[in-house]
BALORO-799512 format. One record per residue (C-alpha): residue number from 1; x negated, y negated, z negated. Coordinates in pm, 1 decimal. Example, Ala and Ser with C-alpha at 12.3 -4.5 7.8 and 13.67 -1.06 7.14 Angstrom:
! BALORO-799512
REC	n	u	v	w
REC	1	-1230.0	450.0	-780.0 $
REC	2	-1367.0	106.0	-714.0 $
! end
This chain:
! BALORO-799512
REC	n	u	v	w
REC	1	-10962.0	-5685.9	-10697.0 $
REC	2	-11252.8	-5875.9	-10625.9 $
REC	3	-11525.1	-5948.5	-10940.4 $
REC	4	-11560.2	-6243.5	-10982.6 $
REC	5	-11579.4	-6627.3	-10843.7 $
REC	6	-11694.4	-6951.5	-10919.5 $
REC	7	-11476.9	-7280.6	-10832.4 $
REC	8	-11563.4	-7658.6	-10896.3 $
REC	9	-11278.4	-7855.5	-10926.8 $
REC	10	-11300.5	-8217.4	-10830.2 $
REC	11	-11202.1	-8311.9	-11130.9 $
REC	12	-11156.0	-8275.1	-11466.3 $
REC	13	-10811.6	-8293.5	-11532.5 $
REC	14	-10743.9	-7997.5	-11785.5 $
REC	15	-10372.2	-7903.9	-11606.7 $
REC	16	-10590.9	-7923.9	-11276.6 $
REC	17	-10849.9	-7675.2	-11384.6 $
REC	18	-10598.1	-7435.8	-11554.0 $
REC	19	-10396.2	-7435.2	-11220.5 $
REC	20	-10685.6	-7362.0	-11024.0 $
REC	21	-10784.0	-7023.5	-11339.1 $
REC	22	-10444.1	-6929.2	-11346.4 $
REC	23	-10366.9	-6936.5	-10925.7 $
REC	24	-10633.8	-6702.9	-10859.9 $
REC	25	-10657.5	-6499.4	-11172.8 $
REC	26	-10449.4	-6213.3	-10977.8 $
REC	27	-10682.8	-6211.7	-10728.8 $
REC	28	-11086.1	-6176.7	-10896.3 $
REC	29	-11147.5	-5990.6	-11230.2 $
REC	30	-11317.0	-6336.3	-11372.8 $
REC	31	-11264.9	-6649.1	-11252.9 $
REC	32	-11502.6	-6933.7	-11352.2 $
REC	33	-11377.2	-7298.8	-11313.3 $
REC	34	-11586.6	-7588.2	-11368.4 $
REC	35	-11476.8	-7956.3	-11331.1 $
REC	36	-11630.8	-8290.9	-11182.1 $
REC	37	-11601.7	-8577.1	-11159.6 $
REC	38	-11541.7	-8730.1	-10776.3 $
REC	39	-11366.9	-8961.4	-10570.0 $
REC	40	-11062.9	-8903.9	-10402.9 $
REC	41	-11148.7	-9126.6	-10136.8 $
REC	42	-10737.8	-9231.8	-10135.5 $
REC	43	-10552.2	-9550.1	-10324.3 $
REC	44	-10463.8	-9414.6	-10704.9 $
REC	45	-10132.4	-9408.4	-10624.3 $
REC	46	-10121.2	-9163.1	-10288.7 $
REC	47	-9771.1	-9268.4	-10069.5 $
REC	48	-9716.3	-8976.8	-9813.4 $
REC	49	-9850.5	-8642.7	-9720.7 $
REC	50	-10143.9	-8791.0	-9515.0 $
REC	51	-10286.3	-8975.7	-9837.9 $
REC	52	-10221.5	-8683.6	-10059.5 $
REC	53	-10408.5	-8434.2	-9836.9 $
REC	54	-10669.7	-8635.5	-9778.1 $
REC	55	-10717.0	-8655.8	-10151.9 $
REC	56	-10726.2	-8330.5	-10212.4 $
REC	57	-10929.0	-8262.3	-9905.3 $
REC	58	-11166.0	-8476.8	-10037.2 $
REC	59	-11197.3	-8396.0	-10386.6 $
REC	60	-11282.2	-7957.2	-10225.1 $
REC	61	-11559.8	-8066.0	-10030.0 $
REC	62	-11683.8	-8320.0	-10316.2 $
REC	63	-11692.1	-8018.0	-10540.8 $
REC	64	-11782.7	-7740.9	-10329.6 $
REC	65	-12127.7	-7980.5	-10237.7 $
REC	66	-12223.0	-8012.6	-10582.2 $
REC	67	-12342.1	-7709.3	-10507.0 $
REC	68	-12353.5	-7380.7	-10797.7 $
REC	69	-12003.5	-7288.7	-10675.7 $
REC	70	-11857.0	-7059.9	-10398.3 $
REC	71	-11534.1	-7252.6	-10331.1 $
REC	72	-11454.0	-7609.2	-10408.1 $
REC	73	-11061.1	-7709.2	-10506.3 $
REC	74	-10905.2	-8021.6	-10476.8 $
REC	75	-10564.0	-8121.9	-10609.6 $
REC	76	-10406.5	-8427.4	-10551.7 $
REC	77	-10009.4	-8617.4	-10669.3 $
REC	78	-9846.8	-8880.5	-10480.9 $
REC	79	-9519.4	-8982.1	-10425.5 $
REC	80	-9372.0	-8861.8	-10052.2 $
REC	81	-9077.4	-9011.3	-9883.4 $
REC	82	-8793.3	-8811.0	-9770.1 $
REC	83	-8522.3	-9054.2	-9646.5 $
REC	84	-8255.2	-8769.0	-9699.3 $
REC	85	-8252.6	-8834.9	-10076.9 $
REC	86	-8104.5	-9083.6	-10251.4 $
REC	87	-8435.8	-9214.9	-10449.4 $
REC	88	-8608.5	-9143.3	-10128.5 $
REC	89	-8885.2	-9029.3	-10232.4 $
REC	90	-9066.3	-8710.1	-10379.8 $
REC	91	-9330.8	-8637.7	-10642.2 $
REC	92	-9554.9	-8352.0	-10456.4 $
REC	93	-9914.2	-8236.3	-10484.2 $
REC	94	-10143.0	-8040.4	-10241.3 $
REC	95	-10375.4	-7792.9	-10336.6 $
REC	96	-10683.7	-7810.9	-10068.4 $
REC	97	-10984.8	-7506.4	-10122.9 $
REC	98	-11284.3	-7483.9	-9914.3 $
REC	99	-11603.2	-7226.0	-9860.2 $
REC	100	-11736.4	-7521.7	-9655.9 $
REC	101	-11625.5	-7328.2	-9355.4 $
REC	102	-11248.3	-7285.8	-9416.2 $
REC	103	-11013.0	-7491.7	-9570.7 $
REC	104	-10665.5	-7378.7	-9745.2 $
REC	105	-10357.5	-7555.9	-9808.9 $
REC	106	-10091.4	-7482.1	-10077.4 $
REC	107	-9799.6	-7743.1	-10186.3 $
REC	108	-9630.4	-7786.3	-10543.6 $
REC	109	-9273.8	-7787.8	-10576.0 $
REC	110	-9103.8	-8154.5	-10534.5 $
REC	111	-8908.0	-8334.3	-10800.6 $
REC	112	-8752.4	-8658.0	-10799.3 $
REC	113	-8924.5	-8944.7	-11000.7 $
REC	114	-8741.3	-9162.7	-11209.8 $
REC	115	-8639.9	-9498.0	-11001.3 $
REC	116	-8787.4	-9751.8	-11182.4 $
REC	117	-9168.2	-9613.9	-11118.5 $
REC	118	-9093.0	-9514.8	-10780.7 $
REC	119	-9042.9	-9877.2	-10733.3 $
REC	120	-9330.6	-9988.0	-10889.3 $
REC	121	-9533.5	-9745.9	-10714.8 $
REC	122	-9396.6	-9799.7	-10366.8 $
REC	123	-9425.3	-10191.6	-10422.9 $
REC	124	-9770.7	-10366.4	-10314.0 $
REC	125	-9946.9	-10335.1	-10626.2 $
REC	126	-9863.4	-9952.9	-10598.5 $
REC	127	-9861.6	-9862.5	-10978.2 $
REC	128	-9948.5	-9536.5	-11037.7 $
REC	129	-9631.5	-9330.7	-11154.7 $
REC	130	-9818.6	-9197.3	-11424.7 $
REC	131	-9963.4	-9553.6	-11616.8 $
REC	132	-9602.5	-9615.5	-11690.4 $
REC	133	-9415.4	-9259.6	-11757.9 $
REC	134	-9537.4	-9204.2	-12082.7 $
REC	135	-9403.0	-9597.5	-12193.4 $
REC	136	-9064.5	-9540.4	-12020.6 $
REC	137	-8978.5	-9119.3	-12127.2 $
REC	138	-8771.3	-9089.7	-12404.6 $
REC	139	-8691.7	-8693.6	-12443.9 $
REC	140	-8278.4	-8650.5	-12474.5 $
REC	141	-8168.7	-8490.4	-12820.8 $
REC	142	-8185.5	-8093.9	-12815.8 $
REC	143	-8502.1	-8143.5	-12554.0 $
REC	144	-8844.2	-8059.6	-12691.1 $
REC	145	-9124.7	-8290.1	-12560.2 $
REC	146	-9417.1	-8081.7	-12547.6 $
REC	147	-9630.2	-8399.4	-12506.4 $
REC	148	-9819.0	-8601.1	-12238.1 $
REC	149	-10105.3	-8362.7	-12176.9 $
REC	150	-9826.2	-8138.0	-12041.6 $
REC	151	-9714.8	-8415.5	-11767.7 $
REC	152	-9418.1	-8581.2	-11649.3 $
REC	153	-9308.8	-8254.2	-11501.7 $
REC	154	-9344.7	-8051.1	-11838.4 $
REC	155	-9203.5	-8345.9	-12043.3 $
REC	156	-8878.6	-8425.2	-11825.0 $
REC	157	-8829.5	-8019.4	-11863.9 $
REC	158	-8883.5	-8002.0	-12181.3 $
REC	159	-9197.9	-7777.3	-12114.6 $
REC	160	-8980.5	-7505.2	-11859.1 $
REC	161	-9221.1	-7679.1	-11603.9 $
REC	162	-9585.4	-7760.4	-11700.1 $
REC	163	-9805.7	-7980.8	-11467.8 $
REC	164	-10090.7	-7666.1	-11516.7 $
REC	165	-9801.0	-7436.8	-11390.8 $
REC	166	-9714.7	-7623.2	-11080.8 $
REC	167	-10049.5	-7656.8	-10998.0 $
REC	168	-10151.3	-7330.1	-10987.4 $
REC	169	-9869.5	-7271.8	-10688.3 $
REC	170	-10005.5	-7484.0	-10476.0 $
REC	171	-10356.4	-7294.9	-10500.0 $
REC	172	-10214.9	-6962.4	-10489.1 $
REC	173	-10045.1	-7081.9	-10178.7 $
REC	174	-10401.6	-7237.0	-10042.4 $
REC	175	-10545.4	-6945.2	-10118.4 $
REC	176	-10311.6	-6730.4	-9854.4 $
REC	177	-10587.0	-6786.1	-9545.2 $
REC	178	-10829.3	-6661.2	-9755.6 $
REC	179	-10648.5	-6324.6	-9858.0 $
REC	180	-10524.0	-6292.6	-9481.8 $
REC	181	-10798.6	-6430.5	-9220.9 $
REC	182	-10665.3	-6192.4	-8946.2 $
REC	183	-10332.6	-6386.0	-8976.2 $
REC	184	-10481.2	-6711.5	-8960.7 $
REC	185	-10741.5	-6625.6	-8724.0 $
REC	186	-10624.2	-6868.5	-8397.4 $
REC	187	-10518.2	-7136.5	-8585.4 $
REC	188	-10751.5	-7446.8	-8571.5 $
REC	189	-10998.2	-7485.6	-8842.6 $
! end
């Protein structure tokens, strides 16, 4: 186990910066995660995996040139379409960390957002999915809500899912060509 390592997060989103702790806990004896705040450089409301990347590409490098850090993380929602469903469409995030010389990539699971924000987010004005969750969730009897700061994730599961626990998948997977860089070694950078 390595000793320790220092990651700025670009952002400071709680759920993001336990995700980021918690995904490579198993992997340094102390891990030290601070957040900032940066731009995305994508619309609010990311539609597709080229928007979502890019926002979490862009929120790493952000952070890692800030400087005082040895790995910048970047994790960004959107909505993705996947025609094969009935709704369409996917809630998924991407998990993007850089050295400034490498760049990993790690996906959350998917789940199905309810209609009625899907179509306000995939309409012109794209509404963020999140500005109207919290209005429209009404937890079923027998269902604990743990609460918005868990997310629409760990509210529509009654806190079996938590947005911080997603999250740190993704960077666990992103962090895979950094634990391996034989394996990776002819892909492109």
């Amino acid at each position: 186990m390595r000793e320790a390592i220092t990651v700025r997060v670009g952002s400071r989103n709680t759920a993001k910066l336990e995700a980021v702790r918690r995904g490579l806990a198993p992997f340094f004896a102390r891990v030290d995660v601070v957040g900032a705040d940066v731009a995305s450089g994508v619309h609010p409301q990311p539609l597709g995996f080229a928007e979502i990347i890019a926002g979490a590409r862009a929120r790493a490098h952000a952070g890692l040139a800030l400087g005082g850090a040895d790995l910048g993380a970047g994790i960004e929602d959107g909505l993705a379409p996947f025609a094969e469903l009935p709704g369409g469409w996917l809630n998924v995030g991407c998990c993007v960390l850089t050295d400034g010389a490498r760049e990993g990539f790690g996906f959350t699971s998917g789940f199905e957002f309810p209609p009625a924000l899907v179509a306000r987010a995939t309409s012109a004005e794209r509404t963020p999915i999140g500005d109207g969750f919290d209005a429209l969730f009404r937890a079923p009897a027998g269902l604990p809500d743990p609460g918005p700061d868990a997310g629409p994730i760990g509210r529509l599961t009654g806190g079996a899912v938590t947005r911080a626990e997603r999250g740190r998948q993704a960077v666990v997977c992103a962090w895979l060509r950094f634990l391996h860089p034989e394996l990776y070694a002819g892909d492109r950078p």
